[in-house]
PDB file of N, H, CA, C and O in Angstrom:
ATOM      1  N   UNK A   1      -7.504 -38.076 -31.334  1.00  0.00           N
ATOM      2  CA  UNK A   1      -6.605 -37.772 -30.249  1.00  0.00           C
ATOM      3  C   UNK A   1      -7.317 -36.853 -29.258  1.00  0.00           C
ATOM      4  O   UNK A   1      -8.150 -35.986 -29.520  1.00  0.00           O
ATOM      5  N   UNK A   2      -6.852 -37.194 -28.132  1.00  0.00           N
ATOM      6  H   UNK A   2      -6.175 -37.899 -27.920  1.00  0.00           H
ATOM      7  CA  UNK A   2      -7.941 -36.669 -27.158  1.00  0.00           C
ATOM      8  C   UNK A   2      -7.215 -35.700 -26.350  1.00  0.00           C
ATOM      9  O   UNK A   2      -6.328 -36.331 -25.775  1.00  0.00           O
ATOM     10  N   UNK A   3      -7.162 -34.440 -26.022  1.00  0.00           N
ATOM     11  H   UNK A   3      -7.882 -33.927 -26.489  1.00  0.00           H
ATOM     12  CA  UNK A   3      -6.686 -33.448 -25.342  1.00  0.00           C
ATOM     13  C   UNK A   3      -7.240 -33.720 -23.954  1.00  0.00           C
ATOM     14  O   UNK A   3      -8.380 -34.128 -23.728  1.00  0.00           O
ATOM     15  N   UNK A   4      -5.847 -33.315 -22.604  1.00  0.00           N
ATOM     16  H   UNK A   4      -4.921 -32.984 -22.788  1.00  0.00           H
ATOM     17  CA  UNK A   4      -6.390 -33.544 -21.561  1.00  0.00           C
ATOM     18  C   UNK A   4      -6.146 -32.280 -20.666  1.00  0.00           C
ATOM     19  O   UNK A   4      -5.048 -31.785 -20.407  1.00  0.00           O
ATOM     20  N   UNK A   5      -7.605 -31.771 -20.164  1.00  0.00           N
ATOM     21  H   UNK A   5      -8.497 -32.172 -20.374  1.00  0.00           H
ATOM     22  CA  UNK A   5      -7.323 -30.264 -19.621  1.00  0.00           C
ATOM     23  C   UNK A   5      -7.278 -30.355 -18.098  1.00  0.00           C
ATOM     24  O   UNK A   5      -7.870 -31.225 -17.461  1.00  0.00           O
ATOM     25  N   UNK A   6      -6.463 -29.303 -17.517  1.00  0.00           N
ATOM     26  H   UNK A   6      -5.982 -28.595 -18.035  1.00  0.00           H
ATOM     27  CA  UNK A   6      -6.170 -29.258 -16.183  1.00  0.00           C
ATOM     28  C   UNK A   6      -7.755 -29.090 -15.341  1.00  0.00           C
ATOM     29  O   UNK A   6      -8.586 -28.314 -15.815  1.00  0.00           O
ATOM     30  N   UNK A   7      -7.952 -29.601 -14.528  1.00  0.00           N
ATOM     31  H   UNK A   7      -7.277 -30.231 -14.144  1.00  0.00           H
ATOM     32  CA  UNK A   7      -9.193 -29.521 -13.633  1.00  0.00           C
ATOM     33  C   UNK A   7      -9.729 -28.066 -13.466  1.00  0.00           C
ATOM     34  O   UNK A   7      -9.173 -27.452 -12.555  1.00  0.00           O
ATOM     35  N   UNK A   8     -10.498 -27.519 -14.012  1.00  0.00           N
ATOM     36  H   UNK A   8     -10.950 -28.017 -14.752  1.00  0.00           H
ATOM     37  CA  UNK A   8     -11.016 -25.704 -13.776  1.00  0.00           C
ATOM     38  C   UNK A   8     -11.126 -25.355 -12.741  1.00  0.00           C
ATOM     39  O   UNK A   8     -10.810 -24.170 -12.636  1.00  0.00           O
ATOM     40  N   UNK A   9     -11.566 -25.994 -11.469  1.00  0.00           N
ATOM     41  H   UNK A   9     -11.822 -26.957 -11.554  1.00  0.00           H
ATOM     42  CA  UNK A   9     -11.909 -26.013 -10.814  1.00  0.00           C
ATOM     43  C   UNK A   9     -10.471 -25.754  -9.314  1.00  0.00           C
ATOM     44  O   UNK A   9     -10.513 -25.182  -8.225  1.00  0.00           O
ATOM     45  N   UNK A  10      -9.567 -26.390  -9.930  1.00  0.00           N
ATOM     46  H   UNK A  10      -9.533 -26.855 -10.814  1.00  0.00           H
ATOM     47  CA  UNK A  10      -8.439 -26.435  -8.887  1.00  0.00           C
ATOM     48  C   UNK A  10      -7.884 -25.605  -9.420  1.00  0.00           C
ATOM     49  O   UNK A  10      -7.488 -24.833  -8.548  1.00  0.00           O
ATOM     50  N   UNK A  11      -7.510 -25.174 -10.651  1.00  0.00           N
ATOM     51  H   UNK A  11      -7.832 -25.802 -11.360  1.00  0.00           H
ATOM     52  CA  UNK A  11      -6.488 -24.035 -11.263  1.00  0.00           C
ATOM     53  C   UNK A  11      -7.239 -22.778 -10.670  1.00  0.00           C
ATOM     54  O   UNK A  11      -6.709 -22.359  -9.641  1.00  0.00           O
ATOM     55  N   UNK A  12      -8.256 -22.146 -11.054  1.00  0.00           N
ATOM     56  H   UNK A  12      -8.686 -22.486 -11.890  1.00  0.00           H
ATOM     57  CA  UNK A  12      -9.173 -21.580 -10.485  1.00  0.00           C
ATOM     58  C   UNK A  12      -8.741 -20.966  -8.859  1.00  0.00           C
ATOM     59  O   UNK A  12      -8.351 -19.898  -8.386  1.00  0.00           O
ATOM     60  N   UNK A  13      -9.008 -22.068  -8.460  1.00  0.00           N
ATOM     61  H   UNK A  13      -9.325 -22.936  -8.844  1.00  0.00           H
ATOM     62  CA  UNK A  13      -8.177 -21.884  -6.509  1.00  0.00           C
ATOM     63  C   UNK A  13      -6.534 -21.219  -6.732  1.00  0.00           C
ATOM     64  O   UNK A  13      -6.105 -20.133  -6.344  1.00  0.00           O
ATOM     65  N   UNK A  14      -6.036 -21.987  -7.276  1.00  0.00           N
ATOM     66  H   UNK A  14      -6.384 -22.870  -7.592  1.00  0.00           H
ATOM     67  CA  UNK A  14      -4.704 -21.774  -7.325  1.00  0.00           C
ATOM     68  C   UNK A  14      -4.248 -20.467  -7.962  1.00  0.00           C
ATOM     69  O   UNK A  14      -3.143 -19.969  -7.745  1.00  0.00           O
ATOM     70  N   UNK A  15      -5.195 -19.935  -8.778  1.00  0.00           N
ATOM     71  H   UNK A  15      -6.093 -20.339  -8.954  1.00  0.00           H
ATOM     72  CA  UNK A  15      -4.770 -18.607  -9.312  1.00  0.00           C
ATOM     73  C   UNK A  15      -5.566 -17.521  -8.142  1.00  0.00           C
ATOM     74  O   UNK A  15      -5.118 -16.436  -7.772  1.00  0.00           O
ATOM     75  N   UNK A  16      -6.682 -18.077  -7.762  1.00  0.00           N
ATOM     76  H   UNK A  16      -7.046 -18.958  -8.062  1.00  0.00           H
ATOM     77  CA  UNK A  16      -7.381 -17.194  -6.521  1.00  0.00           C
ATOM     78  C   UNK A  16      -6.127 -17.167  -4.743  1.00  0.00           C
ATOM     79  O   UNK A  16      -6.063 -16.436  -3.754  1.00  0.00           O
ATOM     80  N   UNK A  17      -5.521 -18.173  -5.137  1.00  0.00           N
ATOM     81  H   UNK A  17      -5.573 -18.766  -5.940  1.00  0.00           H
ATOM     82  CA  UNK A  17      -4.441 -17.964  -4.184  1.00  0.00           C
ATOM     83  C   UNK A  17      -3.121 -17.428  -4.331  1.00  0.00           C
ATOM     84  O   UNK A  17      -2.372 -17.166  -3.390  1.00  0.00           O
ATOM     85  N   UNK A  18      -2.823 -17.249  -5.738  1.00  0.00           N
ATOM     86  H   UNK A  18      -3.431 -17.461  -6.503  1.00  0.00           H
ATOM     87  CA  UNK A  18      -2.074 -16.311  -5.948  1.00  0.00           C
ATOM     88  C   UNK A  18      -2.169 -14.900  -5.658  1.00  0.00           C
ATOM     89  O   UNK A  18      -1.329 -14.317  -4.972  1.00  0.00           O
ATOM     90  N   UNK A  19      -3.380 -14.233  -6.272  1.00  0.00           N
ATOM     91  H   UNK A  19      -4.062 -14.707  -6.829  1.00  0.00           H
ATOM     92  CA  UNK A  19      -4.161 -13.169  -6.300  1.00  0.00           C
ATOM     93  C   UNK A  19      -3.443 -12.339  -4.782  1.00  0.00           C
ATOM     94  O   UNK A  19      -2.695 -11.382  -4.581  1.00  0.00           O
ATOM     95  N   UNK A  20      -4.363 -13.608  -3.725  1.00  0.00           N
ATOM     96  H   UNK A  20      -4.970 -14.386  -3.888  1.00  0.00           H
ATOM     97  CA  UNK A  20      -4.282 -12.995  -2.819  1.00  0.00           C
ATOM     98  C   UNK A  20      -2.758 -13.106  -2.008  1.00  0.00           C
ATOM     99  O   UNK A  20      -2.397 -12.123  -1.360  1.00  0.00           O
ATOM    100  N   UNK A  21      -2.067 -14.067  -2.050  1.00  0.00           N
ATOM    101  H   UNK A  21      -2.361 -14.865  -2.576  1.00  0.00           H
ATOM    102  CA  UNK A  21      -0.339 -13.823  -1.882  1.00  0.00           C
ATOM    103  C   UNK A  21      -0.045 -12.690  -2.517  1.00  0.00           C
ATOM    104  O   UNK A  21       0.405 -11.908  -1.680  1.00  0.00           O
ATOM    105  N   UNK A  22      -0.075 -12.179  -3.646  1.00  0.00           N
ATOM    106  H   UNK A  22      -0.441 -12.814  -4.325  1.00  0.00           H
ATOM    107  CA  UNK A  22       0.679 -10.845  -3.697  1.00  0.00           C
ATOM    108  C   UNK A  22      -0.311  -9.825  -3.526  1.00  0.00           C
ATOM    109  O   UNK A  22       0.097  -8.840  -4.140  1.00  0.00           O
ATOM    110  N   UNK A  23      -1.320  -9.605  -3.035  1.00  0.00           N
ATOM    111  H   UNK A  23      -1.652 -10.405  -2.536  1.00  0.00           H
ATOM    112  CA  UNK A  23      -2.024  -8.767  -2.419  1.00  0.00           C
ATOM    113  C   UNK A  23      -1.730  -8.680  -0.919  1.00  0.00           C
ATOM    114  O   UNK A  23      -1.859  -7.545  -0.461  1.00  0.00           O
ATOM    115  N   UNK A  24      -1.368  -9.618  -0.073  1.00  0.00           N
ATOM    116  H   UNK A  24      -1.263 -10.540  -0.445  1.00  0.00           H
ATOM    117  CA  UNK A  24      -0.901  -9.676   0.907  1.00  0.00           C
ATOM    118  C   UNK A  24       0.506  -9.096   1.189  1.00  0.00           C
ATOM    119  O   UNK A  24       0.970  -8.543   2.186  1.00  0.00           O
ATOM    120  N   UNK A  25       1.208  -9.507  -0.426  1.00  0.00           N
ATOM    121  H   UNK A  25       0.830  -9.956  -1.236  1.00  0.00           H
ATOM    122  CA  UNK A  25       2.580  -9.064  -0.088  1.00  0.00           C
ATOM    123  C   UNK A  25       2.609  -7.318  -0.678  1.00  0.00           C
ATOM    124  O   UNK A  25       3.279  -6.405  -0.196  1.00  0.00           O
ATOM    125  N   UNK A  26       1.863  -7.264  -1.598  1.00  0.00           N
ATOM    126  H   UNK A  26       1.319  -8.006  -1.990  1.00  0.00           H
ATOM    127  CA  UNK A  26       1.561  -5.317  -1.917  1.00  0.00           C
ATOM    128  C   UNK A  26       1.464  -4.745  -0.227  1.00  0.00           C
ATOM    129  O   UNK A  26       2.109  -3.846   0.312  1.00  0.00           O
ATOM    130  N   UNK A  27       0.347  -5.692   0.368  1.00  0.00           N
ATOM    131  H   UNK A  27      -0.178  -6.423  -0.070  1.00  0.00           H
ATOM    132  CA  UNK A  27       0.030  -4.628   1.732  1.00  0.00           C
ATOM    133  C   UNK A  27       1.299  -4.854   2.815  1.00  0.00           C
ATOM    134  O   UNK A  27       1.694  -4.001   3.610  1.00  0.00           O
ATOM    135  N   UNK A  28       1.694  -5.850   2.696  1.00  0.00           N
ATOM    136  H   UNK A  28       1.373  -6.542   2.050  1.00  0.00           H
ATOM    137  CA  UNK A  28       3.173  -5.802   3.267  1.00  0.00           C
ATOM    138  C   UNK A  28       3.830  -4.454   2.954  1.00  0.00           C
ATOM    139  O   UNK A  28       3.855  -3.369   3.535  1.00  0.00           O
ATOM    140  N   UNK A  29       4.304  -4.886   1.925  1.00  0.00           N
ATOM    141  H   UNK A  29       4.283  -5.767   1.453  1.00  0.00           H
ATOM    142  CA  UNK A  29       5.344  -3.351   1.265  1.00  0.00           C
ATOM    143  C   UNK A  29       4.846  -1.940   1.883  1.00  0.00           C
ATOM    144  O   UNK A  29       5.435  -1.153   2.623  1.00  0.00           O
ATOM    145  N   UNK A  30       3.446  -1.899   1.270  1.00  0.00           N
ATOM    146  H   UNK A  30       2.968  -2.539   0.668  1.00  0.00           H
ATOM    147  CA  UNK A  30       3.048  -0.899   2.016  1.00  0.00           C
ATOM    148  C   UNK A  30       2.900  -0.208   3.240  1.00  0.00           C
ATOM    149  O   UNK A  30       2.881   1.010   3.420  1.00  0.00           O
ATOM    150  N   UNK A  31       2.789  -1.207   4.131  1.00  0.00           N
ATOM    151  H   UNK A  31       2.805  -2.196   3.984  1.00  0.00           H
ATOM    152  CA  UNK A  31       2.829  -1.269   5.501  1.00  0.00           C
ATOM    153  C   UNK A  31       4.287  -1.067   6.045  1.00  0.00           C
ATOM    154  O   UNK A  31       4.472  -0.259   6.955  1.00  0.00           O
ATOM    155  N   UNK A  32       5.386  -1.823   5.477  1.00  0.00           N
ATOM    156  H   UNK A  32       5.236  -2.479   4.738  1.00  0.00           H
ATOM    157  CA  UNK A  32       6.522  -1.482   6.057  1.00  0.00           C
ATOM    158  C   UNK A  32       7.125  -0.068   5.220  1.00  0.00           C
ATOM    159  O   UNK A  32       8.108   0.475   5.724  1.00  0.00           O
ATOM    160  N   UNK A  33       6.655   0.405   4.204  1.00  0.00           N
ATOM    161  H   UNK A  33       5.856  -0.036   3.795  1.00  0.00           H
ATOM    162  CA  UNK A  33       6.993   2.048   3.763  1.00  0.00           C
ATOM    163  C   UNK A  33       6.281   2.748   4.574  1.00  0.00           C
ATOM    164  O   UNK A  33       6.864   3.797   4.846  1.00  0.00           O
ATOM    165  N   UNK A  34       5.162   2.630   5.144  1.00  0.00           N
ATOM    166  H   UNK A  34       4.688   1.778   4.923  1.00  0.00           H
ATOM    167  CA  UNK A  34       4.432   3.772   6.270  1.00  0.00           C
ATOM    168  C   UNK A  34       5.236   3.905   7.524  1.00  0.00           C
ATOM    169  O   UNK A  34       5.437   4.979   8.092  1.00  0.00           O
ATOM    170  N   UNK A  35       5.799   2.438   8.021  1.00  0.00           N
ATOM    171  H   UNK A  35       5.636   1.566   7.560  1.00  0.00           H
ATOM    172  CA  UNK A  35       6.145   2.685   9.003  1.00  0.00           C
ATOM    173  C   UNK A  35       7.496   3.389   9.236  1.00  0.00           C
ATOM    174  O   UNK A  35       7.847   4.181  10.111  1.00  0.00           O
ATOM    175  N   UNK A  36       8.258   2.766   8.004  1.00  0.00           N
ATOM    176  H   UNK A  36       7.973   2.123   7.293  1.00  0.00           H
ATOM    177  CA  UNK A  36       9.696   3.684   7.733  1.00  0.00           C
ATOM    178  C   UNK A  36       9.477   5.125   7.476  1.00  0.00           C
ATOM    179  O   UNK A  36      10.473   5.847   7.517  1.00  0.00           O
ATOM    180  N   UNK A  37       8.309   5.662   7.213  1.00  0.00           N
ATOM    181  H   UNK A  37       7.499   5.076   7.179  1.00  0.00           H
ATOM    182  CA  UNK A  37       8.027   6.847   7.139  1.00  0.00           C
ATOM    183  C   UNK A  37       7.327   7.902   8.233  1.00  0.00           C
ATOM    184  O   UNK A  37       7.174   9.124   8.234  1.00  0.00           O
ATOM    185  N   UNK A  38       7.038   7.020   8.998  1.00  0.00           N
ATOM    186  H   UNK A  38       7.162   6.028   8.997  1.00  0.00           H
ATOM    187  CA  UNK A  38       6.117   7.453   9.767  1.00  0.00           C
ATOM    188  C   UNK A  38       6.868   9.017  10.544  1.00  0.00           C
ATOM    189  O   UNK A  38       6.506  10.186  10.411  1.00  0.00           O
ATOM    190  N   UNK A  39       8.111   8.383  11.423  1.00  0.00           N
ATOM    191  H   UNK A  39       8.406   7.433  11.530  1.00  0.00           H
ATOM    192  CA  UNK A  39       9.147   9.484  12.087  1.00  0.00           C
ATOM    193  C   UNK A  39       8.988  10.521  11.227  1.00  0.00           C
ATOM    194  O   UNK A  39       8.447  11.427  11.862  1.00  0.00           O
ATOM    195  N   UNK A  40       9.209  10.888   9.966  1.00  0.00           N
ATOM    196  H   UNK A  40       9.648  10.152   9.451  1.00  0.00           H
ATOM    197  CA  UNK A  40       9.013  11.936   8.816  1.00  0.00           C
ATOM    198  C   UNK A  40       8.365  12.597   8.925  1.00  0.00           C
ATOM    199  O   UNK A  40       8.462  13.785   9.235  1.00  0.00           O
ATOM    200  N   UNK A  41       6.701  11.356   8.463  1.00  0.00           N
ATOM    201  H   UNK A  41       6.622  10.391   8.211  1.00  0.00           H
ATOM    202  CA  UNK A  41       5.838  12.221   8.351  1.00  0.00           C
ATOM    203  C   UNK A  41       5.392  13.181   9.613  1.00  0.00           C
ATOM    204  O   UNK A  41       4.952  14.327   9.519  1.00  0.00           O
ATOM    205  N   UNK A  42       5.641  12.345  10.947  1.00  0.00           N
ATOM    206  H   UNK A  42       5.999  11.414  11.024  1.00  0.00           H
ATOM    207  CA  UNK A  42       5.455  13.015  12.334  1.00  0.00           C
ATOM    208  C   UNK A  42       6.454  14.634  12.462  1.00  0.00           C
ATOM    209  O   UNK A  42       5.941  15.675  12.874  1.00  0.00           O
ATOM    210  N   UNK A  43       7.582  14.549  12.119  1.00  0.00           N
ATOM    211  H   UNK A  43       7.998  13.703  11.785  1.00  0.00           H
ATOM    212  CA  UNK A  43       8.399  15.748  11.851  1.00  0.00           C
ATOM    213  C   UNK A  43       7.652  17.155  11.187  1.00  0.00           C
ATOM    214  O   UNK A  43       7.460  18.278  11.654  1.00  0.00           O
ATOM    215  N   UNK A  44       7.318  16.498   9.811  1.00  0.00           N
ATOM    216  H   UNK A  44       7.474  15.586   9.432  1.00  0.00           H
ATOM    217  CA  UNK A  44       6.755  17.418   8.905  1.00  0.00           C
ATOM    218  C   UNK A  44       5.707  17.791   9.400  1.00  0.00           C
ATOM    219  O   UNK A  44       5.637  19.019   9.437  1.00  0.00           O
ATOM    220  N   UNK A  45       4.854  17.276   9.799  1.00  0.00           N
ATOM    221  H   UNK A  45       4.911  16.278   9.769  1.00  0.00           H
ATOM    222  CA  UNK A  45       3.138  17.525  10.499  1.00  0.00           C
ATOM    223  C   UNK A  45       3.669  18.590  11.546  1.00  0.00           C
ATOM    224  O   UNK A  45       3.337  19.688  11.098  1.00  0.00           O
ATOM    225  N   UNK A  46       4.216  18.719  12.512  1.00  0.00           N
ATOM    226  H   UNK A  46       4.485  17.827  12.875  1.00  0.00           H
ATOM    227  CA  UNK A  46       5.040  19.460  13.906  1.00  0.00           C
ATOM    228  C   UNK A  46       5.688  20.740  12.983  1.00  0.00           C
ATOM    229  O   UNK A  46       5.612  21.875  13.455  1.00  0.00           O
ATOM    230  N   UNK A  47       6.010  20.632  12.315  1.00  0.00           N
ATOM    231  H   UNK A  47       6.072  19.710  11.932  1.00  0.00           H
ATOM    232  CA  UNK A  47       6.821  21.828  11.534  1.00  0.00           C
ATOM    233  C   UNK A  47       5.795  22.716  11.107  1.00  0.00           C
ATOM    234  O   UNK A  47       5.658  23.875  11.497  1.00  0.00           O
ATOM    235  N   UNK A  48       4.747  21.830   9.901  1.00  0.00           N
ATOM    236  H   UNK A  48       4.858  20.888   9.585  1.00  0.00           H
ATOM    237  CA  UNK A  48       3.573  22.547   9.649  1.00  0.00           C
ATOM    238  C   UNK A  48       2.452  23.445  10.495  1.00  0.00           C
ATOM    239  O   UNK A  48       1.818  24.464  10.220  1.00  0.00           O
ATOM    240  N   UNK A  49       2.515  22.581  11.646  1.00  0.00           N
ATOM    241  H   UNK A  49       3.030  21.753  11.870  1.00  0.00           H
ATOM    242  CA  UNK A  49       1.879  23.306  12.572  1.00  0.00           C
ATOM    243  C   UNK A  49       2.625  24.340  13.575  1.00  0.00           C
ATOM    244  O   UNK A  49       1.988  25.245  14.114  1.00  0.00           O
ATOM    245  N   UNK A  50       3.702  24.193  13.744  1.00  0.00           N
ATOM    246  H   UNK A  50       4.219  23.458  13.306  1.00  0.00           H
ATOM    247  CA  UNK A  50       4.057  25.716  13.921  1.00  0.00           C
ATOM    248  C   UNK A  50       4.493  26.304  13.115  1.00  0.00           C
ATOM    249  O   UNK A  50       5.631  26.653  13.428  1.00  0.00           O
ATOM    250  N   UNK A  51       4.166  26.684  12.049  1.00  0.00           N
ATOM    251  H   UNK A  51       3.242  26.401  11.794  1.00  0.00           H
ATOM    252  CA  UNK A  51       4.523  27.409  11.047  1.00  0.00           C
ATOM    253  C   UNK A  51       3.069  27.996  10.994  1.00  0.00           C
ATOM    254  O   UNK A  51       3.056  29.226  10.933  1.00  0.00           O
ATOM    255  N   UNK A  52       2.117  27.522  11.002  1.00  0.00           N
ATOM    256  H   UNK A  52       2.128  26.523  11.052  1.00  0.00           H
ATOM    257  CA  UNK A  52       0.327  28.174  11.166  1.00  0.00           C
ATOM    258  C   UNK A  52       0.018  27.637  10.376  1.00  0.00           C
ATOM    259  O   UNK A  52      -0.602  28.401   9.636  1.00  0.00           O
ATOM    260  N   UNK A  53       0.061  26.280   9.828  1.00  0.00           N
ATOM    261  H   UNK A  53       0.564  25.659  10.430  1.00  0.00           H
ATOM    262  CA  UNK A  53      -0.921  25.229   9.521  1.00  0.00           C
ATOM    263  C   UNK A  53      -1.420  26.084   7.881  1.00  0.00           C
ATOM    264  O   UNK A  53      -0.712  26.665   7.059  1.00  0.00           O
ATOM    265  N   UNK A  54      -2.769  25.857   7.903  1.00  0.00           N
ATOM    266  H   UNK A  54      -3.344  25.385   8.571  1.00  0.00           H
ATOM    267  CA  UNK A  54      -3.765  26.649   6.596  1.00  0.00           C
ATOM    268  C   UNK A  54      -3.786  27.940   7.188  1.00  0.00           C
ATOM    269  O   UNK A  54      -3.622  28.717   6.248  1.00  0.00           O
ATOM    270  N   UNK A  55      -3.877  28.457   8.031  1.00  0.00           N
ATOM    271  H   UNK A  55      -4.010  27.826   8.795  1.00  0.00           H
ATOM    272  CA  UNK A  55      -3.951  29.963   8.579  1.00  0.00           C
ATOM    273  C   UNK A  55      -2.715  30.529   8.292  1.00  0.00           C
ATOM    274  O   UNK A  55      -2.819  31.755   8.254  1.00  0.00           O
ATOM    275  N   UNK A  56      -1.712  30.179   8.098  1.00  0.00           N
ATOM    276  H   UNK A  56      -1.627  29.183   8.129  1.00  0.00           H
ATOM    277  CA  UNK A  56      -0.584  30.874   7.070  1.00  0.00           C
ATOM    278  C   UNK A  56      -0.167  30.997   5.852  1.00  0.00           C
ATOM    279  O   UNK A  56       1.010  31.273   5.617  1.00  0.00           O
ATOM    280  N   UNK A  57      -1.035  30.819   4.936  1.00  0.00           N
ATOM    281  H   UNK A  57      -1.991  30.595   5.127  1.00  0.00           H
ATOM    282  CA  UNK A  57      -1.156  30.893   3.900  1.00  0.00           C
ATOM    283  C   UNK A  57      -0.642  31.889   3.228  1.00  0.00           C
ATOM    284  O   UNK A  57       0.094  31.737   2.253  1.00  0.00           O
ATOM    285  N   UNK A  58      -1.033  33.111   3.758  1.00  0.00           N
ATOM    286  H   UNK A  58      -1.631  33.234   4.550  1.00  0.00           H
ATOM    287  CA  UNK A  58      -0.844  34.591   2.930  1.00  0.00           C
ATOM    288  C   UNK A  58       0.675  35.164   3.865  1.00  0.00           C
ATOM    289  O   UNK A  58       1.233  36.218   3.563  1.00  0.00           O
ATOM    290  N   UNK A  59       1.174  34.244   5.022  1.00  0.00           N
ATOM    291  H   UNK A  59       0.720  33.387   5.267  1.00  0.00           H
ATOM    292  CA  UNK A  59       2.522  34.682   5.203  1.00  0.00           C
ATOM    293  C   UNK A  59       3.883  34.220   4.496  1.00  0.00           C
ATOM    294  O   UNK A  59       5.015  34.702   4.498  1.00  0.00           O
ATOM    295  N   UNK A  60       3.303  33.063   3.874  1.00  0.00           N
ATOM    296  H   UNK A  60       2.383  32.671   3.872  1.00  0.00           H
ATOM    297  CA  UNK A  60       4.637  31.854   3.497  1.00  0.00           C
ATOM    298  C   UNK A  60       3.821  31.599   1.949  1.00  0.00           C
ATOM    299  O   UNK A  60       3.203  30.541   1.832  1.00  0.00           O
ATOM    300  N   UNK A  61       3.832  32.574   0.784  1.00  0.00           N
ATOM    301  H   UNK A  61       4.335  33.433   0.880  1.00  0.00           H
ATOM    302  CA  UNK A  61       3.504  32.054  -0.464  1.00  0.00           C
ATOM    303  C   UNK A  61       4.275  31.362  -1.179  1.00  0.00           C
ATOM    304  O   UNK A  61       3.894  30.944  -2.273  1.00  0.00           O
TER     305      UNK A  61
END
């Protein structure tokens, strides 16, 4: 009885195109959490810096 195996060669592709679909879709996610964050992080950065950045260190322990 003779076993019949899927082509290596095309599965191969097909898992190399998976790979990169959810690598595409990780940098998605990622990309749309930066941008939902971004307003934030812009807030916090503005706060930090008038507050004296690293040069306030020894006022705000």
């Amino acid at each position: 009885m003779k076993v019949q195996r899927a082509d290596g060669a095309q599965s191969a592709t097909t898992g190399r195109q998976l790979l990169m679909a959810e690598a595409a879709l990780a940098g998605a996610v990622a990309l749309a959490l930066f941008v939902r964050e971004l307003p934030s992080m812009r807030r916090e950065w503005r706060i930090y810096r008038m507050a004296g950045g690293l040069r306030a260190g020894h006022r705000y322990p």
